[in-house]
Jmol script that loads the backbone (N, CA, C; Angstrom):
load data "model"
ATOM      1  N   UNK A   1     258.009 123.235  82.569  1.00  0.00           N
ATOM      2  CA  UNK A   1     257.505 122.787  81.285  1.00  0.00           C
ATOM      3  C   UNK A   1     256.012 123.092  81.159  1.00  0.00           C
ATOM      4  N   UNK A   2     255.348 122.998  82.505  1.00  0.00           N
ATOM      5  CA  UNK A   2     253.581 123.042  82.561  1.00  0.00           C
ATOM      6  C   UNK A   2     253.840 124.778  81.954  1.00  0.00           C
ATOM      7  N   UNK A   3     254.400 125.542  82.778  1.00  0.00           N
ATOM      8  CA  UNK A   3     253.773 126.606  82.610  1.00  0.00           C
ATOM      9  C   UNK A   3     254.570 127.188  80.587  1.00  0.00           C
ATOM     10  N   UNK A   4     254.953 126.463  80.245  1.00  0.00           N
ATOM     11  CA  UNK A   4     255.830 127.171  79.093  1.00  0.00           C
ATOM     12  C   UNK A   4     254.348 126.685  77.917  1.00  0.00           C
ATOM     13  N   UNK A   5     254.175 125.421  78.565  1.00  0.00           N
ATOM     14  CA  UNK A   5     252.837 124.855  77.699  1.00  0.00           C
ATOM     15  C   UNK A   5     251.833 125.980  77.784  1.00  0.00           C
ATOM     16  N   UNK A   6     251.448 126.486  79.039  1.00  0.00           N
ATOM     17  CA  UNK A   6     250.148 126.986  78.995  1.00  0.00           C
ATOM     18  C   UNK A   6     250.797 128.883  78.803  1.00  0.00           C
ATOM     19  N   UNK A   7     251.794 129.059  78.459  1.00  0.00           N
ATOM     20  CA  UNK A   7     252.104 130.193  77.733  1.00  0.00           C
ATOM     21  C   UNK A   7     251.879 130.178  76.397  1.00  0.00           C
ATOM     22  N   UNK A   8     252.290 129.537  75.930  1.00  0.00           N
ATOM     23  CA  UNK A   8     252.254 129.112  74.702  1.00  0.00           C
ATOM     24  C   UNK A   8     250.854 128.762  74.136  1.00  0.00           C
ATOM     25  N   UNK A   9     249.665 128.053  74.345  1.00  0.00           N
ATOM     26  CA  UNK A   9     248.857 128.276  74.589  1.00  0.00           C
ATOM     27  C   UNK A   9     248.055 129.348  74.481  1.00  0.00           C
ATOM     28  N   UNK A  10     247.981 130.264  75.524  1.00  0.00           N
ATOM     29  CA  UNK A  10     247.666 131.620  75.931  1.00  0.00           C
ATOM     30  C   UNK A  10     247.872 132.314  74.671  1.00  0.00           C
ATOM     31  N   UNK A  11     249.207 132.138  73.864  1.00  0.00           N
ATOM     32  CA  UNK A  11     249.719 133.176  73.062  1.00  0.00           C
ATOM     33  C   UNK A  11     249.218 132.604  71.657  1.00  0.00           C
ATOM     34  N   UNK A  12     248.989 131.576  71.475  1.00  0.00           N
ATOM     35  CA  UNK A  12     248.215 130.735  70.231  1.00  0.00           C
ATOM     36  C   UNK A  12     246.450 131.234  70.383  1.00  0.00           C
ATOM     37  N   UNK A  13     245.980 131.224  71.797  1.00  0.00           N
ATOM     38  CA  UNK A  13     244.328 131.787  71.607  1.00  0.00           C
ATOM     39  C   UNK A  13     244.250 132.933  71.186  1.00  0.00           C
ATOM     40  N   UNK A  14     245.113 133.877  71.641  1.00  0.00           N
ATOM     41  CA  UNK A  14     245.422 135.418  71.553  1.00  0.00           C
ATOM     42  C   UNK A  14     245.317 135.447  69.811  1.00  0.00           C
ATOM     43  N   UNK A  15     246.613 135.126  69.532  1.00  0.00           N
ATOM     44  CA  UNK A  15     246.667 134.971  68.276  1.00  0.00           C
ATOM     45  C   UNK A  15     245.388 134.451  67.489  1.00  0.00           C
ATOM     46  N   UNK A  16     245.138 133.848  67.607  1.00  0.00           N
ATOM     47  CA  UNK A  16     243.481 133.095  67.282  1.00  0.00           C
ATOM     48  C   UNK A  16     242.117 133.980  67.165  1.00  0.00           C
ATOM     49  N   UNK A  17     242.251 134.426  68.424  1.00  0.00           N
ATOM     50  CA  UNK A  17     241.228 135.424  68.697  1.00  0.00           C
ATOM     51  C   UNK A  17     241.479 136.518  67.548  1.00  0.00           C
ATOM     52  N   UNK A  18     242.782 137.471  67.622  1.00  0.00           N
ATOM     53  CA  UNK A  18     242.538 138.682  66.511  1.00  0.00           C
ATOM     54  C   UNK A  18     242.497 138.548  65.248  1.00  0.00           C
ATOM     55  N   UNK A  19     242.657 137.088  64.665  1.00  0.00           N
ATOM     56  CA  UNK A  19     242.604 136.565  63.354  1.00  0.00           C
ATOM     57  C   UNK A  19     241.298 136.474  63.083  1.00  0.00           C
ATOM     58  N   UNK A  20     240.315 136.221  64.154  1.00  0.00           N
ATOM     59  CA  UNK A  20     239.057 136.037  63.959  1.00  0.00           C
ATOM     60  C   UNK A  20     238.635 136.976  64.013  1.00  0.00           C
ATOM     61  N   UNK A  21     238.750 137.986  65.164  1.00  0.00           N
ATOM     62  CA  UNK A  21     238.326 139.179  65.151  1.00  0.00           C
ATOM     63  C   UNK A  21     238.279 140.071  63.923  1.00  0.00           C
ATOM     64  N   UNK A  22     239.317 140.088  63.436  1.00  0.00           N
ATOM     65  CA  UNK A  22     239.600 141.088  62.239  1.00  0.00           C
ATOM     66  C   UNK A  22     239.263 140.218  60.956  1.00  0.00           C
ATOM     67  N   UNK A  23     238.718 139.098  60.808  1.00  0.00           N
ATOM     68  CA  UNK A  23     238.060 138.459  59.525  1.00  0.00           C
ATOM     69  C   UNK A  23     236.347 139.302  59.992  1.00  0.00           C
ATOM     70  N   UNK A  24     236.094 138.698  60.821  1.00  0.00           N
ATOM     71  CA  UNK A  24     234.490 139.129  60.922  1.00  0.00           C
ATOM     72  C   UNK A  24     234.173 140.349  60.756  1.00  0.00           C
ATOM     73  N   UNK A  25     235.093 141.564  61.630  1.00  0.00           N
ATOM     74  CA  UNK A  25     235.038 142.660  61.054  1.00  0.00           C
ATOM     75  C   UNK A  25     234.998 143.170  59.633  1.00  0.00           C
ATOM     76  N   UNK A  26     235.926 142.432  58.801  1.00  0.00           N
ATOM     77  CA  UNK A  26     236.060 142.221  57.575  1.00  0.00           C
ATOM     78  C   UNK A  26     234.892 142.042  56.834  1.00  0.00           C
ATOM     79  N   UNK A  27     234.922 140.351  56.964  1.00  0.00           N
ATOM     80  CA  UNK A  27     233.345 139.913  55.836  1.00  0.00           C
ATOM     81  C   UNK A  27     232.521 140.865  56.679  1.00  0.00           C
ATOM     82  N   UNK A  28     232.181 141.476  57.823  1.00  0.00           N
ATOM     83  CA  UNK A  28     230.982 142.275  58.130  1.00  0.00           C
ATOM     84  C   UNK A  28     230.795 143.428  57.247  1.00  0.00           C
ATOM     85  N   UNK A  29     231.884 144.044  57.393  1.00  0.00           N
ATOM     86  CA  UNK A  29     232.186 145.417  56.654  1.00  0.00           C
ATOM     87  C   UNK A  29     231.743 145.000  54.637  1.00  0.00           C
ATOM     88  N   UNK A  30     232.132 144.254  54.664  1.00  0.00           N
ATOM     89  CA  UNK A  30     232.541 144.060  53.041  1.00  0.00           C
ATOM     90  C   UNK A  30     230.977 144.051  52.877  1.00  0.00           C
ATOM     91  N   UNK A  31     230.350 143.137  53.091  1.00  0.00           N
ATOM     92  CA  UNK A  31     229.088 142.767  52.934  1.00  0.00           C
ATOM     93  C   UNK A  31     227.863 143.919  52.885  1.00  0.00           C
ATOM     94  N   UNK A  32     228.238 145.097  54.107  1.00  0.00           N
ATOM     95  CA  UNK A  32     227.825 146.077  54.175  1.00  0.00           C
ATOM     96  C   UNK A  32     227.958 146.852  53.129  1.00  0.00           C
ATOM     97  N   UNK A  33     229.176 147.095  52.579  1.00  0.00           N
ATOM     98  CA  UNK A  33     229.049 147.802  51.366  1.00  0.00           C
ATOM     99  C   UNK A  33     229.339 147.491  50.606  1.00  0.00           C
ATOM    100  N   UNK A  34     229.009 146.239  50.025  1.00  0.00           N
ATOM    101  CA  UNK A  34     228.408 145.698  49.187  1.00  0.00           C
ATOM    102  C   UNK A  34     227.293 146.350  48.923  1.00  0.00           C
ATOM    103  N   UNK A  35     225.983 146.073  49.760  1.00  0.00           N
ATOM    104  CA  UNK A  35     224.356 146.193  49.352  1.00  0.00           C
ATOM    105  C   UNK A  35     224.699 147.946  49.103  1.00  0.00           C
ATOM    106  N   UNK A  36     225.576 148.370  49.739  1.00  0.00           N
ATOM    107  CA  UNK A  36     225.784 150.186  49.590  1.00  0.00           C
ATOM    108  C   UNK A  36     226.350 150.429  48.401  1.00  0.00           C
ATOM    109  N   UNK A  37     226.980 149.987  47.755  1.00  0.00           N
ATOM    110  CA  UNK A  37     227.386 150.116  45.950  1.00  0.00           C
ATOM    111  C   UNK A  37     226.452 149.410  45.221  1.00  0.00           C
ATOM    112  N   UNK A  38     225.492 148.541  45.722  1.00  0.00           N
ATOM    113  CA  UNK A  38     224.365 147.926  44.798  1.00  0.00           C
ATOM    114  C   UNK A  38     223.087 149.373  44.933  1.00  0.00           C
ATOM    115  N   UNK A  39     223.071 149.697  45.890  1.00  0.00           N
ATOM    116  CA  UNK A  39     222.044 151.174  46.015  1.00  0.00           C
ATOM    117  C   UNK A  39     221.053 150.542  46.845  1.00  0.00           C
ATOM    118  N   UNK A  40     221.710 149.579  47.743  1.00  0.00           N
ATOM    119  CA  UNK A  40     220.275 148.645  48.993  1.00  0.00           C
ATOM    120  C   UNK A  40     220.829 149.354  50.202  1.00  0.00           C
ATOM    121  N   UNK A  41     220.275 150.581  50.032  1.00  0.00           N
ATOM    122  CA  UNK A  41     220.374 151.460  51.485  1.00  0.00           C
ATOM    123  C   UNK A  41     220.261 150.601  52.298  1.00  0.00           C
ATOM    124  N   UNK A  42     219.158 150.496  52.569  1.00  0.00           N
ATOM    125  CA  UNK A  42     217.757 149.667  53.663  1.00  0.00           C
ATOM    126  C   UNK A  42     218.364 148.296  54.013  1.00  0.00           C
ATOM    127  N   UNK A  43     218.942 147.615  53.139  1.00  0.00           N
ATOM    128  CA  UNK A  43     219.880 145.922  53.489  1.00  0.00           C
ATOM    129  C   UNK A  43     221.047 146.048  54.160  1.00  0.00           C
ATOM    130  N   UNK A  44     221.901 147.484  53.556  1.00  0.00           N
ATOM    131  CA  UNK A  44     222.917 147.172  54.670  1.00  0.00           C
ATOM    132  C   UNK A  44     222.632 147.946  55.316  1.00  0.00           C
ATOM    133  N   UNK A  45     221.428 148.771  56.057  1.00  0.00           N
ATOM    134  CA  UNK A  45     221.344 149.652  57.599  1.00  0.00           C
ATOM    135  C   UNK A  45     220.822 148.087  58.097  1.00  0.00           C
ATOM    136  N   UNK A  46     220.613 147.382  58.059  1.00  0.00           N
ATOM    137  CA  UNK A  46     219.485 145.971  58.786  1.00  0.00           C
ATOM    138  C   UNK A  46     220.747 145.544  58.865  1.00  0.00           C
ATOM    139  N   UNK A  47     221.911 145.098  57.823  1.00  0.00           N
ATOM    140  CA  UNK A  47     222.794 144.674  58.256  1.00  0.00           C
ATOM    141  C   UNK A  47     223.840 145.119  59.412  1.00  0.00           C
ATOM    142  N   UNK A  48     223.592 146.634  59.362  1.00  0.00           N
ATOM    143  CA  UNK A  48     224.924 146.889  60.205  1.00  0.00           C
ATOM    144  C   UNK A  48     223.978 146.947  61.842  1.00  0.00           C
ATOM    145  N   UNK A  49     223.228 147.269  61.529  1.00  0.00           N
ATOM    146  CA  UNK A  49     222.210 147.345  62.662  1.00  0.00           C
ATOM    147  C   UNK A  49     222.149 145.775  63.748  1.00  0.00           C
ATOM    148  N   UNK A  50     221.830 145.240  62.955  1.00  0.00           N
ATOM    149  CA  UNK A  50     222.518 143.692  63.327  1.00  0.00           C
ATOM    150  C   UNK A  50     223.366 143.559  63.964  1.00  0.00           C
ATOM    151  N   UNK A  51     224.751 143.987  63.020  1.00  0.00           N
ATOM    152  CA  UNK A  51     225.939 143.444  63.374  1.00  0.00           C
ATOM    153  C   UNK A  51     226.731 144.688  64.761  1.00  0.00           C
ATOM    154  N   UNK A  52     225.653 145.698  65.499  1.00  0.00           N
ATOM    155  CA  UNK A  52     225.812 146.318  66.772  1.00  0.00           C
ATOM    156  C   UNK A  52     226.658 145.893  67.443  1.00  0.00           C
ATOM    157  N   UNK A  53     226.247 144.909  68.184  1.00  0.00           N
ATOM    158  CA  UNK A  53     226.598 143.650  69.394  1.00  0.00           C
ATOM    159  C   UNK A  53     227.844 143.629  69.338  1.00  0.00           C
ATOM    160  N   UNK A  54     228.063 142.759  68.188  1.00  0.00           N
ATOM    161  CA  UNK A  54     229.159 142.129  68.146  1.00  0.00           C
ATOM    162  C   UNK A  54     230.241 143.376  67.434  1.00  0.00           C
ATOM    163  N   UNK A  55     230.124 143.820  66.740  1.00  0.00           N
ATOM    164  CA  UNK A  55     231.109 145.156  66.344  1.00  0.00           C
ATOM    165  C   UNK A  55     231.995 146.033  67.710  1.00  0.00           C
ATOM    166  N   UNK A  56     230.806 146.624  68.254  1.00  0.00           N
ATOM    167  CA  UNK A  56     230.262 147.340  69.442  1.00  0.00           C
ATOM    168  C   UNK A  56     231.400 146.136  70.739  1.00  0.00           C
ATOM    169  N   UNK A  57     231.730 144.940  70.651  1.00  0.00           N
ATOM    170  CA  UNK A  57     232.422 144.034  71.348  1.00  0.00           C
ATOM    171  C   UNK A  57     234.031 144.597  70.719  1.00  0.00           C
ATOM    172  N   UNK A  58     234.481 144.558  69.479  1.00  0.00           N
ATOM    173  CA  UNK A  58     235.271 144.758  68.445  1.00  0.00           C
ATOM    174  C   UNK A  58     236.169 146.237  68.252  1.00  0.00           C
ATOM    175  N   UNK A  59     235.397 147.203  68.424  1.00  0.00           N
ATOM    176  CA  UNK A  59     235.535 148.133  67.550  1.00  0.00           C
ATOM    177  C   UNK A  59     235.413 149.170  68.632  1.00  0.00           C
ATOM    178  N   UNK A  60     236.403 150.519  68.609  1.00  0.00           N
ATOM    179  CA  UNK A  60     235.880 151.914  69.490  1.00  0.00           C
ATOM    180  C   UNK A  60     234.464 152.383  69.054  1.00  0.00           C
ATOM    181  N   UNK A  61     233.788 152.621  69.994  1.00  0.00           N
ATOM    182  CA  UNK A  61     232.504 152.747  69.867  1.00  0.00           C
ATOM    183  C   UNK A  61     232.449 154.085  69.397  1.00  0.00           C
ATOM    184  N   UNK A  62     233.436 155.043  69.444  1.00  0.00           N
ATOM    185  CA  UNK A  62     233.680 156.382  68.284  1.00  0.00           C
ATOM    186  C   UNK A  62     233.201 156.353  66.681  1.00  0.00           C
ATOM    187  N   UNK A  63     233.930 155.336  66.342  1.00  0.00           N
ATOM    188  CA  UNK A  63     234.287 154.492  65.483  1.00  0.00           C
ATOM    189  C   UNK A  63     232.451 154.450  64.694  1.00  0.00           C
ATOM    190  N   UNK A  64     232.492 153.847  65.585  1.00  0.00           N
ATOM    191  CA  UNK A  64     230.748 153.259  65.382  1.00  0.00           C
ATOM    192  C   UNK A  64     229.211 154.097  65.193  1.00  0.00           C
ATOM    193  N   UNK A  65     229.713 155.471  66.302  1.00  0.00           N
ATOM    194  CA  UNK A  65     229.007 156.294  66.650  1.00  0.00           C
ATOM    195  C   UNK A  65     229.123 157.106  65.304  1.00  0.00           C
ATOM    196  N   UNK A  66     230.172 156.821  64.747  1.00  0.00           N
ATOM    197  CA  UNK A  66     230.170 157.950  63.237  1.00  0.00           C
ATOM    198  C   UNK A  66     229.483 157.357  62.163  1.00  0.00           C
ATOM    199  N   UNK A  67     229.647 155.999  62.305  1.00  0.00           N
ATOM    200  CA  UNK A  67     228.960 155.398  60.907  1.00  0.00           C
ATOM    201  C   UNK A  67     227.410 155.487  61.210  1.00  0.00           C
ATOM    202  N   UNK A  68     227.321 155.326  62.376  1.00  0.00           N
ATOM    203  CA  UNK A  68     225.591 155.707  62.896  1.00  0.00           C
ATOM    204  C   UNK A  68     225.423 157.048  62.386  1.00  0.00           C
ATOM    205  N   UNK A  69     226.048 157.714  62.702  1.00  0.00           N
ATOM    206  CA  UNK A  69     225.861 159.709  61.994  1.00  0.00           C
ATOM    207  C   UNK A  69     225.213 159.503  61.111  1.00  0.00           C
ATOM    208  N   UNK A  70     226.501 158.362  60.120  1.00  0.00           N
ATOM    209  CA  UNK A  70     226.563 159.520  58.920  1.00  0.00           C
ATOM    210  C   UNK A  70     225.437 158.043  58.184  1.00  0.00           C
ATOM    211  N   UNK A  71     225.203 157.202  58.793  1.00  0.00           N
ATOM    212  CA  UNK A  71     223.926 156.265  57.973  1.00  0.00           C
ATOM    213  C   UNK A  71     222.714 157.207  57.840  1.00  0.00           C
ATOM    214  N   UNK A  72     222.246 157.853  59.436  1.00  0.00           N
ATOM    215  CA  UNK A  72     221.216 158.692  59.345  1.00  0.00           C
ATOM    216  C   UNK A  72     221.170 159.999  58.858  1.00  0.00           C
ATOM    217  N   UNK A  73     222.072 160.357  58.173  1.00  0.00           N
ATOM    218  CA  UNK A  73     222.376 161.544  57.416  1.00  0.00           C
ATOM    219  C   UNK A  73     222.073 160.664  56.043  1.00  0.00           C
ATOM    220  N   UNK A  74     222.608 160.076  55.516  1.00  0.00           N
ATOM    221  CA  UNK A  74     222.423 158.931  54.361  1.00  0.00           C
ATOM    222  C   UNK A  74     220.793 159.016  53.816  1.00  0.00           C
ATOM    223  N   UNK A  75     220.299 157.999  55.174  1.00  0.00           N
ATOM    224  CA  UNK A  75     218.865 157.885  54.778  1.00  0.00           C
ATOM    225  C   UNK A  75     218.201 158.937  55.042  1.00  0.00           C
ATOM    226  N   UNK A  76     217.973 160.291  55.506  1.00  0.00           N
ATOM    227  CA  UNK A  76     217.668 161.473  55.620  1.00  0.00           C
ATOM    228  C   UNK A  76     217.105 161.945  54.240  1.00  0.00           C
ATOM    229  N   UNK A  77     218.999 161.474  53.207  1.00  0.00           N
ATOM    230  CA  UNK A  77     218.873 162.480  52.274  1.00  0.00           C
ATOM    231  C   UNK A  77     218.399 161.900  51.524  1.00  0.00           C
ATOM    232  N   UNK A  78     217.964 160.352  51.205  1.00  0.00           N
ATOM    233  CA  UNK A  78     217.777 159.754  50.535  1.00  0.00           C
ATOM    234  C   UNK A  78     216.383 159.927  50.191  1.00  0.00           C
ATOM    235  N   UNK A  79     215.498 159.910  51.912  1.00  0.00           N
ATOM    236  CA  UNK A  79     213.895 160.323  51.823  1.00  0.00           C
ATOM    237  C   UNK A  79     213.659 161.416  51.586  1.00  0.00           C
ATOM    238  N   UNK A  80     214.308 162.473  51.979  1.00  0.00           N
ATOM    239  CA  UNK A  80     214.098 164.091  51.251  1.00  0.00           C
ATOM    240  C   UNK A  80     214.203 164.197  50.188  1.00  0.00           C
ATOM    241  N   UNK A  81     215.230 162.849  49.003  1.00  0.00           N
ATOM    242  CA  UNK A  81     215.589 163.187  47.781  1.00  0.00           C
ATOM    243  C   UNK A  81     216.682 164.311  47.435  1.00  0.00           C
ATOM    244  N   UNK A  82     217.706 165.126  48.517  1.00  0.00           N
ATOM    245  CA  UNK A  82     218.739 165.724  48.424  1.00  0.00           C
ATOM    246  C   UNK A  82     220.068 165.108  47.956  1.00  0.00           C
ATOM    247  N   UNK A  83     220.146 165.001  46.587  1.00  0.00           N
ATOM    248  CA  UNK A  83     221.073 164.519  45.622  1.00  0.00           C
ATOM    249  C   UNK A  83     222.041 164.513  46.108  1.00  0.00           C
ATOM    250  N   UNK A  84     222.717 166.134  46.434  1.00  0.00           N
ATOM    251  CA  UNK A  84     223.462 166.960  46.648  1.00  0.00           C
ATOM    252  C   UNK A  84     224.481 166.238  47.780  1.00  0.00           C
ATOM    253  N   UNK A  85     223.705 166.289  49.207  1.00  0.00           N
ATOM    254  CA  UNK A  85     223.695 165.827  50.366  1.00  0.00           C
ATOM    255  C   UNK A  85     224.171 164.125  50.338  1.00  0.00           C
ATOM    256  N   UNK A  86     223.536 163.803  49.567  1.00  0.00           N
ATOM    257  CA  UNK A  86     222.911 161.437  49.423  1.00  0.00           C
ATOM    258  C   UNK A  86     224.619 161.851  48.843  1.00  0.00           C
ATOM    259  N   UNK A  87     224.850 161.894  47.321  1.00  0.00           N
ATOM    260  CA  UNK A  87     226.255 161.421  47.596  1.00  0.00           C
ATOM    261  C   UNK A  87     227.258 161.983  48.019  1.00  0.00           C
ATOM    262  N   UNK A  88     227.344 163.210  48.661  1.00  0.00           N
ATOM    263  CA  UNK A  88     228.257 163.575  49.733  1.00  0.00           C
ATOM    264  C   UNK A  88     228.607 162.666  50.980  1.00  0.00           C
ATOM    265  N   UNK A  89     227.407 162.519  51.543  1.00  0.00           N
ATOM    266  CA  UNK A  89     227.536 161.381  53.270  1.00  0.00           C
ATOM    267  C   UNK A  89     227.628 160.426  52.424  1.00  0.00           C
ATOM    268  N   UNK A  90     227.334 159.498  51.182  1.00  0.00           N
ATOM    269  CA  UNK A  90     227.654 158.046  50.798  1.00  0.00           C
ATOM    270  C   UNK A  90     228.535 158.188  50.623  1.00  0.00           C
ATOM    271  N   UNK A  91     229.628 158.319  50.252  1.00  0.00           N
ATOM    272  CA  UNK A  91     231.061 158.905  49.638  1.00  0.00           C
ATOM    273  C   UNK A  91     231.903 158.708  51.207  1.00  0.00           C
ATOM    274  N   UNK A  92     231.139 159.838  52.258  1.00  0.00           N
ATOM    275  CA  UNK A  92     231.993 159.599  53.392  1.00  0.00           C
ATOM    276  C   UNK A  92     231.674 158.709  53.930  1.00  0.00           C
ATOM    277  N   UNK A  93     230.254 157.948  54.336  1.00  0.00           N
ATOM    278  CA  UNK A  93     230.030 157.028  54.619  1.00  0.00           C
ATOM    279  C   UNK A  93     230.647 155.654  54.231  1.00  0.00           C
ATOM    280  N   UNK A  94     230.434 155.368  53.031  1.00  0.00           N
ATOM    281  CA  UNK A  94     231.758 154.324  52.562  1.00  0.00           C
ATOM    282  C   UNK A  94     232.998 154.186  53.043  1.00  0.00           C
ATOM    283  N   UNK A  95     233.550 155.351  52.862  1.00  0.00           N
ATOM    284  CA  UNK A  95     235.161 155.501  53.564  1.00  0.00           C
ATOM    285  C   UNK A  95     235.214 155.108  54.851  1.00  0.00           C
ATOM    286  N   UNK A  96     234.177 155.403  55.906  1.00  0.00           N
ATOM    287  CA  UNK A  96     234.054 155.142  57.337  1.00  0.00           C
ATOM    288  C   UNK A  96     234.220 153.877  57.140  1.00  0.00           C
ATOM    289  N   UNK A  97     233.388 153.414  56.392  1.00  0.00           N
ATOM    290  CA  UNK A  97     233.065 151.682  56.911  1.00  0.00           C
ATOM    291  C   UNK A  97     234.208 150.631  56.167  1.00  0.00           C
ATOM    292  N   UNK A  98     235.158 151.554  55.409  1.00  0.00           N
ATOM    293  CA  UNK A  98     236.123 150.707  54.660  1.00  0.00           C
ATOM    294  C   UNK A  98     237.324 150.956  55.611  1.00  0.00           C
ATOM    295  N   UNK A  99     236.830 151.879  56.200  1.00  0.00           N
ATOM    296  CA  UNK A  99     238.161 151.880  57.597  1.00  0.00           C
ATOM    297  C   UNK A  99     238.338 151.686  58.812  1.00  0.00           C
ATOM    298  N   UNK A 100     236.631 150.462  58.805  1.00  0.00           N
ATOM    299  CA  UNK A 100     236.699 150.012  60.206  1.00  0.00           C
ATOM    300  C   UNK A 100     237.639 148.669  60.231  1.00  0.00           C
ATOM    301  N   UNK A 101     237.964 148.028  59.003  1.00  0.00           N
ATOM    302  CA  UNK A 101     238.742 146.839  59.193  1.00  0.00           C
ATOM    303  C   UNK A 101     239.916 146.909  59.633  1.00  0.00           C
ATOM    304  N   UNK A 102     240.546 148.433  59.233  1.00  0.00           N
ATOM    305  CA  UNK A 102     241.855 148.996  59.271  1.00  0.00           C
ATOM    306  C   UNK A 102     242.446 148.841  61.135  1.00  0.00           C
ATOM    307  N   UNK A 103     240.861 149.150  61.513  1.00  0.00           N
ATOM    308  CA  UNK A 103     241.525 149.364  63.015  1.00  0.00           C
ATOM    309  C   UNK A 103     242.147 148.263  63.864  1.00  0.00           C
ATOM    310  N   UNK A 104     241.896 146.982  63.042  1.00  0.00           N
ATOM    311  CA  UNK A 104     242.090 145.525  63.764  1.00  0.00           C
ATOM    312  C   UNK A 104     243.510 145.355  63.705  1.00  0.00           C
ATOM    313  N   UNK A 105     244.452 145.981  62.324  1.00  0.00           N
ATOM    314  CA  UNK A 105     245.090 145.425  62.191  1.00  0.00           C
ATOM    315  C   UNK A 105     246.405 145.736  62.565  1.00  0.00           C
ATOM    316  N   UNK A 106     247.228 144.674  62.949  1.00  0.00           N
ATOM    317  CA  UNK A 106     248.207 144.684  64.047  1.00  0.00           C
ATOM    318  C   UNK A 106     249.201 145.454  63.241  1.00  0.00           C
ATOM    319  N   UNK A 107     249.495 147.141  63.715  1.00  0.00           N
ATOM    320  CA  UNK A 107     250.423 147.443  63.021  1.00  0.00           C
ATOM    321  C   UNK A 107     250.829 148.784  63.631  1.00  0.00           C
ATOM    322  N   UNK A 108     252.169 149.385  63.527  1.00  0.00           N
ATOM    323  CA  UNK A 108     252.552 150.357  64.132  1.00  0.00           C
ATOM    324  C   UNK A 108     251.759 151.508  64.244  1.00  0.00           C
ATOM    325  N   UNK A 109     250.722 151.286  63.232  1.00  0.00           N
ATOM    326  CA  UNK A 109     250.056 153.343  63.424  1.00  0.00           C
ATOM    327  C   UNK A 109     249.075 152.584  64.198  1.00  0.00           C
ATOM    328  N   UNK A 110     248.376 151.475  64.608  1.00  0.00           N
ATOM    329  CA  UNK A 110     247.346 151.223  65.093  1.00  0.00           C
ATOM    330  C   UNK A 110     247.683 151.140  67.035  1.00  0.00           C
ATOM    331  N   UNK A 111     249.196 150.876  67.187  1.00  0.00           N
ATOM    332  CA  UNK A 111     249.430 150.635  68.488  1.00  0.00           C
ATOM    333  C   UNK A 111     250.370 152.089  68.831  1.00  0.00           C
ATOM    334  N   UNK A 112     250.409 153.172  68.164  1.00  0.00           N
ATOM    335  CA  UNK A 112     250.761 154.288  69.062  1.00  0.00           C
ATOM    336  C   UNK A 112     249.855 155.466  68.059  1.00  0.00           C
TER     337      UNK A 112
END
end "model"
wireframe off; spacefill off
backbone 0.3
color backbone group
């Protein structure tokens, strides 16, 4: 009976844990581009910059290493003033970061 308790248990934190996991990822992400459809470059690089640590705990660091790319491709084009360039990487940039929530979630394309 002890050990069926502390299975059970085990399988309730588990459960617990990726519910949380994949909210924070969530409001993190959302929030981020948010200030990125308002045109607050600079608020969400501080934000995501921030949110390193704990992502970086979360997330394939692939994953991560691209939205880093393509932020500094972003603000590049933004200080050069290359139109052309700014909404090309915002465009892909967005998409990156709207598909980091995707990776949390418990589902057949995510586990093979």
């Amino acid at each position: 009976m002890q050990r069926l308790f502390l299975a059970l248990s085990l399988f309730a934190l588990l459960i617990w844990g990726s519910l949380w996991s994949s909210r924070t990822v969530e409001a993190t992400v959302d929030a981020i581009v948010q200030d990125m459809e308002s045109g607050r470059l600079e608020q969400a690089y501080e934000k995501w910059s921030a949110a390193q640590t704990l992502l970086g705990s979360l997330l394939l660091h692939e994953e991560l290493d691209e939205v880093n790319r393509l932020f500094a491709r972003v603000r590049t084009a933004q200080k050069e003033q290359i139109t052309d360039d700014l909404l090309l990487d915002r465009t892909e940039l967005l998409a990156q970061l709207r598909h980091l929530p995707d990776l949390e979630q418990p589902n057949l394309k995510n586990l093979f």
